[in-house]
C-alpha positions as CSV (number, residue, x, y, z in Angstrom):
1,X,-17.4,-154.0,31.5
2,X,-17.5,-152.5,35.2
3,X,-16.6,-154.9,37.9
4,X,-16.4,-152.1,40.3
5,X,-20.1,-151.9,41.4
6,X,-19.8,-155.6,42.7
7,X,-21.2,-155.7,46.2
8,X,-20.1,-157.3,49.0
9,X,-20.2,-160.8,49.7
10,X,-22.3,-161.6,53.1
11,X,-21.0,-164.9,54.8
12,X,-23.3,-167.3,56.4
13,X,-23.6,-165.5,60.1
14,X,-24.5,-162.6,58.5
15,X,-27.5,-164.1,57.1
16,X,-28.3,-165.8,59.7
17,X,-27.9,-163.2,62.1
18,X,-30.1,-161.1,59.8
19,X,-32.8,-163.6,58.9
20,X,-33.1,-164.5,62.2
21,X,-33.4,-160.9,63.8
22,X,-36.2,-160.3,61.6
23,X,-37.9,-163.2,62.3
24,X,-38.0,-162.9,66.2
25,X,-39.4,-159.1,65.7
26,X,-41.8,-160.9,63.4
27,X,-43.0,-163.3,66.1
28,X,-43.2,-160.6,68.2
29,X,-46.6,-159.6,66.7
30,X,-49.9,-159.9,68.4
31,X,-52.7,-158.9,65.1
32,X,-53.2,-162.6,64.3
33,X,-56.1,-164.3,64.3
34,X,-57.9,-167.6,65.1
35,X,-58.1,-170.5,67.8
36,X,-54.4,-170.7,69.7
37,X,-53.5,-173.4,67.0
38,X,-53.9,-171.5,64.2
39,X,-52.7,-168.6,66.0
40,X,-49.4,-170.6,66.6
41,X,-49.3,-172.2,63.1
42,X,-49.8,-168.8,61.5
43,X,-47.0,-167.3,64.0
44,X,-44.3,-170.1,63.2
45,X,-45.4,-170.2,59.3
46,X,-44.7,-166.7,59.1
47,X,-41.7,-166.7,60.8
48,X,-40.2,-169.3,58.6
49,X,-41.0,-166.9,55.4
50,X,-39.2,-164.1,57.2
51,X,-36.2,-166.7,57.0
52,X,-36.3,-167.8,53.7
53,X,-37.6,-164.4,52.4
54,X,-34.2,-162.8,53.7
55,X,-31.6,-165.4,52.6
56,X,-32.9,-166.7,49.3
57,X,-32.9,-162.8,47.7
58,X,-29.6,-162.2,48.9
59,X,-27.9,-165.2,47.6
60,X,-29.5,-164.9,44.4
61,X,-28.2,-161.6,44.1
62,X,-25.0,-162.6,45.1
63,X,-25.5,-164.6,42.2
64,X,-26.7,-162.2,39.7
65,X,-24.0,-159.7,40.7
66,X,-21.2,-161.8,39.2
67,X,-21.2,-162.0,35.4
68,X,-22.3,-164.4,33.3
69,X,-19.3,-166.9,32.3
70,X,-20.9,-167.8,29.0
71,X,-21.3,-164.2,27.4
72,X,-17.9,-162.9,29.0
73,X,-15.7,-161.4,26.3
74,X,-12.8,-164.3,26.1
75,X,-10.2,-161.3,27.8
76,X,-11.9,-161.7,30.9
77,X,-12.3,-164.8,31.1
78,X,-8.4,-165.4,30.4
79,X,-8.2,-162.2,32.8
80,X,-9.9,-164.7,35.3
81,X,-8.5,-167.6,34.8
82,X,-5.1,-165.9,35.8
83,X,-6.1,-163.8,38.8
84,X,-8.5,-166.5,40.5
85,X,-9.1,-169.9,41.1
86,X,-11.7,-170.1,38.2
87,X,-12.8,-173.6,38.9
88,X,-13.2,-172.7,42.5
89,X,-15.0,-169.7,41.2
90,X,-17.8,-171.9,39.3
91,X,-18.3,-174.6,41.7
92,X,-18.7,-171.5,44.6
93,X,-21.4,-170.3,42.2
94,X,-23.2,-173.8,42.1
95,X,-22.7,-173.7,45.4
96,X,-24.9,-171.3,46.0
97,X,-27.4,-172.0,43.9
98,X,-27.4,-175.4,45.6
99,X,-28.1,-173.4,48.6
100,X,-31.5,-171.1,46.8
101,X,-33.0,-174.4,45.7
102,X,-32.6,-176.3,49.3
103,X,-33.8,-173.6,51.6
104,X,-36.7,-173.0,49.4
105,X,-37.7,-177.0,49.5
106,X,-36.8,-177.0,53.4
107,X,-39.1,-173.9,53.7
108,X,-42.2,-175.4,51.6
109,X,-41.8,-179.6,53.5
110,X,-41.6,-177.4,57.0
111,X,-44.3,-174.9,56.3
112,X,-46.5,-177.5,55.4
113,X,-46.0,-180.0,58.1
114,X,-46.6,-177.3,60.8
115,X,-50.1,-176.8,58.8
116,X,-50.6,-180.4,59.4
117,X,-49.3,-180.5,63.2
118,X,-51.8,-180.5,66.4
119,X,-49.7,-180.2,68.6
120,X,-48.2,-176.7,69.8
121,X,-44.9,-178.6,71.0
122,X,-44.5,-180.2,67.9
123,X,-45.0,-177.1,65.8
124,X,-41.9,-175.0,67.8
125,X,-40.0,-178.0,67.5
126,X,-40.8,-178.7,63.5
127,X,-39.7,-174.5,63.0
128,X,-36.4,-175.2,65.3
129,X,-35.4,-178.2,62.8
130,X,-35.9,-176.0,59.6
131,X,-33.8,-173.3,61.3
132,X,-31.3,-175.7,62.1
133,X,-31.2,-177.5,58.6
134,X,-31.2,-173.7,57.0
135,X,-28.6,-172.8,59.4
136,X,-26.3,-176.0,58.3
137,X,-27.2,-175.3,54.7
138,X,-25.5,-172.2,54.8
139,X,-22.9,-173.0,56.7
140,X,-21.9,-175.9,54.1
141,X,-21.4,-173.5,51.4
142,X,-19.6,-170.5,53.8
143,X,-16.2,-171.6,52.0
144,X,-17.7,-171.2,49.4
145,X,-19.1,-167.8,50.2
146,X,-15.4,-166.6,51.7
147,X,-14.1,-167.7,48.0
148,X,-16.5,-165.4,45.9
149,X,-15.7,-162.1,48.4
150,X,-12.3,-162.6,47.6
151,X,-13.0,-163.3,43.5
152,X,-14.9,-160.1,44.5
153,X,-12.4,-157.9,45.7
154,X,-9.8,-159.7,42.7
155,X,-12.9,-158.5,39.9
156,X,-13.3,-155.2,41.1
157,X,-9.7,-154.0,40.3
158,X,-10.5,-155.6,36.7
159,X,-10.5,-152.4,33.9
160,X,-13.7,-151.3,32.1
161,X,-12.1,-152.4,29.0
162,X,-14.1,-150.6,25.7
163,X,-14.2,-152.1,22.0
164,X,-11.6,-149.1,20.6
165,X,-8.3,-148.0,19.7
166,X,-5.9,-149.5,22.9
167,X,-2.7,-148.6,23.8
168,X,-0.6,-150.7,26.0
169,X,2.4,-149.3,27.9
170,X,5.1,-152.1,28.6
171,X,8.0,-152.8,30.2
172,X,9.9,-153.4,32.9
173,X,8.8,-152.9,36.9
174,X,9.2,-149.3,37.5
175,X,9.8,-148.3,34.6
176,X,7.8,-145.0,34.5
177,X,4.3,-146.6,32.4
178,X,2.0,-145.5,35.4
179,X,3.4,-142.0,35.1
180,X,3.4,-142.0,31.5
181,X,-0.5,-143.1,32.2
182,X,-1.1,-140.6,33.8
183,X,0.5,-137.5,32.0
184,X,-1.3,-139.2,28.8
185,X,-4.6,-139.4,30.2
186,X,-4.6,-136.6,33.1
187,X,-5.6,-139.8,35.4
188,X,-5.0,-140.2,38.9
189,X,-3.1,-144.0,38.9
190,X,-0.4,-144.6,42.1
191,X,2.9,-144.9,41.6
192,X,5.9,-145.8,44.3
193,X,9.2,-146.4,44.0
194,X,9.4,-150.3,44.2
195,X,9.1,-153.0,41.6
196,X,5.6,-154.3,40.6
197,X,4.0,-151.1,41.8
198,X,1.3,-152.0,39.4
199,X,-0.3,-155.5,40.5
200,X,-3.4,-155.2,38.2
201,X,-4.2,-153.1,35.0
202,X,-5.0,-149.3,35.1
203,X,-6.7,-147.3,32.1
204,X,-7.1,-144.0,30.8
205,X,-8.7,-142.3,27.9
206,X,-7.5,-139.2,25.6
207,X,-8.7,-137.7,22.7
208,X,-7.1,-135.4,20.2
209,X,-8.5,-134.6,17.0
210,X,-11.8,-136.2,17.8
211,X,-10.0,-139.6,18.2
212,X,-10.3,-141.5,21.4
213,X,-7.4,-143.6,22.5
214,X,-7.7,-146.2,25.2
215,X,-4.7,-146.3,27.2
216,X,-3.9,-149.7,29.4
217,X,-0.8,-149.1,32.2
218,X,-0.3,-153.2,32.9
219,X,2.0,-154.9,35.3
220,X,5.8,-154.5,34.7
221,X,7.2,-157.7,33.5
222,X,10.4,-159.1,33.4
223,X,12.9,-160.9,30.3
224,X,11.8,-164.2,31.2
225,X,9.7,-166.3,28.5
226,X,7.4,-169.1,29.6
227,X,8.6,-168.6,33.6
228,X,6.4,-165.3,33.8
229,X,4.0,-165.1,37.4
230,X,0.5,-164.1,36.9
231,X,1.1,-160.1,37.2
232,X,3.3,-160.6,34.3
233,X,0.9,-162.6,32.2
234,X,-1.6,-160.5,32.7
235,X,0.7,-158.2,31.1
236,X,1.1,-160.3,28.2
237,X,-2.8,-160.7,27.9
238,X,-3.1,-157.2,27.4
239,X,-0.1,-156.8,24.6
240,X,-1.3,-159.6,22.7
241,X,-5.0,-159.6,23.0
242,X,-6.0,-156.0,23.3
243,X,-3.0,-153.5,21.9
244,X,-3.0,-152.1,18.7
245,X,0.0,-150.3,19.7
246,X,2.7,-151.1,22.0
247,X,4.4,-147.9,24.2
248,X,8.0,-149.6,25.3
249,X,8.7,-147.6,28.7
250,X,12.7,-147.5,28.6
251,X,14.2,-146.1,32.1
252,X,18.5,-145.3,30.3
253,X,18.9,-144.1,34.4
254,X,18.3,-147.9,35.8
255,X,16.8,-146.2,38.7
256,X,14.1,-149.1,38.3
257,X,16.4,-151.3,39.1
258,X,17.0,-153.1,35.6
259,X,19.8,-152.8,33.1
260,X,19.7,-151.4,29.8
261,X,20.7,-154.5,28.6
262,X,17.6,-156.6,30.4
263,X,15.6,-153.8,29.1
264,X,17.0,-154.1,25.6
265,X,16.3,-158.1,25.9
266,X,12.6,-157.1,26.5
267,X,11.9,-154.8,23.7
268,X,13.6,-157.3,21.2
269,X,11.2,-160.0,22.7
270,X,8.4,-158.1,21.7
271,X,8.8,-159.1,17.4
272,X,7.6,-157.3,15.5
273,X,4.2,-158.1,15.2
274,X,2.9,-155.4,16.3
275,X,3.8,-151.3,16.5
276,X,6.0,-150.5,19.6
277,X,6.8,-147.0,19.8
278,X,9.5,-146.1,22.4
279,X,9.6,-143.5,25.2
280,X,12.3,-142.6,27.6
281,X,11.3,-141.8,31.0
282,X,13.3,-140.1,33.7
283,X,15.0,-138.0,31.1
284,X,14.9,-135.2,33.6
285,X,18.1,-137.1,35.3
286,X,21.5,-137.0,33.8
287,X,21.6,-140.3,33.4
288,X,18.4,-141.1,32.2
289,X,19.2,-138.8,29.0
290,X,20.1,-140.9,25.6
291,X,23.5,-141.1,24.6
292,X,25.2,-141.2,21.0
293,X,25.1,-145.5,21.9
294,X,21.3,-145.1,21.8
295,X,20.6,-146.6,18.5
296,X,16.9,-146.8,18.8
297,X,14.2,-144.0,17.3
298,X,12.2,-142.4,20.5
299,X,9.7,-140.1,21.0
300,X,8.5,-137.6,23.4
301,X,5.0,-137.4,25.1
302,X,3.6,-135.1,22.2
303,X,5.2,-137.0,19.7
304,X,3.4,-140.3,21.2
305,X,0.1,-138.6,20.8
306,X,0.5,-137.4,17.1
307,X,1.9,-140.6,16.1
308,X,-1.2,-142.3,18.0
309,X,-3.3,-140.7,16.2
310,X,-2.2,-140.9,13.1
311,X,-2.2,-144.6,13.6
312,X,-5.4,-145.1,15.1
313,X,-7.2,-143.0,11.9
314,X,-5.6,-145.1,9.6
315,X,-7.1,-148.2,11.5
316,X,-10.4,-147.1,11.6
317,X,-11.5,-148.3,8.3
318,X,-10.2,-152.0,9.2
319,X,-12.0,-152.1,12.2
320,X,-15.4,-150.6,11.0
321,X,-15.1,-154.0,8.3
């Protein structure tokens, strides 16, 4: 699912500013016909559609933009859950559908009473109470507005996760999995030297031998069971959810900051519920080369790929079933 082509969020002055604009260069025109009542009627109807006819399309496509919550796959939803106020998230969403269904009603009750108004006065000042009721409208649900761009701007780093093969590269902050990610995958991912480089999840894609592996690169996490922040769990989403394999990023150098011993913690957290292969990274640094101590099996970058494969054909069958 692509969260990346979510569009901006426009707050209430925006719209206003917009709706209003247009319907000042509306009133503007002189090709109307009739006595000067209907002349003004038509004038001040029409400029009240300009209003509504801006505002209510773009909130509804606000509204469209974000996904459905009932037909989510239950990863993004827990993805949500952890990166954003859900709650706040659905009630900004009812918010604004609040918002569709008043300005419409305020548009009809106005548009109407002006129809039924004699008086030129009284038509200008029924149009300056539905812009002023419209106006309020929107700005009782700008909070709200405010909340989605930022659930916005949260979504749109969210991964376009696919139903396949998925590899999840784990560890400590630092560690080397962004790297890794991107010498596995020949993507383009960030890395710096500081811990919890990685605030959200990156993925890649390889294939060898026909087989495509899905790659995930998720937040480094630390030896800490049940006192984990919500970078880390996200990290645990991915490992428990999504990976059919686990790549255990080990860093022997401790350049990342973290002992060998906190490291080792980590891996033995992991059970054995699922495969975890192990890599070394920084091996191009004295210390980051095993020693005769190192008592668990590793493997290099081409070795990961062969044994990935193997593993992912053998699965195929069980998940075709």
């Amino acid at each position: 699912m692509n969260f990346e082509k979510l569009l901006p969020v426009e707050t209430d002055k925006s719209l206003l500013d917009l709706a209003f604009r247009k319907a000042r260069e509306r009133g503007r025109m002189k090709n109307l016909t009739g006595n000067w009542l209907q002349i003004i009627r038509q004038k001040e109807a029409l400029k009240l559609d300009i209003v509504k006819d801006t505002i209510v399309p773009r909130l509804q496509k606000t509204l469209s933009d974000f996904p459905d919550t009932k037909v989510l796959p239950p990863f993004y939803l827990r993805l949500m859950e952890l990166t954003v106020d859900y709650q706040e998230f659905k009630k900004s969403l009812g918010a604004l559908n609040w918002a569709v269904k008043r300005i419409q009603k305020l548009h009809r009750e106005y548009v109407s009473k002006i129809y039924k108004t004699k008086e030129k006065e009284m038509i200008k000042d029924l149009s300056k109470q539905c812009y002023g009721r419209i106006s309020s409208t929107l700005k009782q649900i700008n909070p709200n507005l405010i909340h989605l761009e930022q659930c916005r701007k949260t979504m749109r780093t969210y991964p376009d996760i696919k139903e396949m093969f998925t590899v999840c590269l784990y560890g400590f902050p630092n560690v080397g999995k962004t790297t890794l990610l991107n010498k596995l995958t020949q993507t383009r991912a960030k890395t710096a030297e500081y811990a919890f480089t990685t605030k959200s999840i990156n993925a890649g894609y390889f294939t060898v031998d026909s087989v495509i592996i899905q790659v995930l690169d998720v937040p480094g996490t630390l030896a800490r069971t049940g006192k984990m922040n919500p970078i880390e769990l996200q990290a645990d989403l991915v490992m428990k959810e999504l990976a059919d394999v686990i790549i255990y990023v080990f860093d022997l150098s401790e350049y990342c900051g973290y002992s060998v011993k906190k490291q080792e913690q980590l891996l033995q957290n992991l059970g054995q519920k699922k495969t975890v292969l192990i890599y070394l990274s920084k091996t191009d640094t004295p210390e980051g080369k095993p020693g005769d101590d190192f008592e668990h099996e590793y493997y290099t970058l081409d070795e990961i790929k062969q044994k990935l494969v193997i593993i992912a054909k053998a699965s195929t069958p069980e998940r075709e079933q």
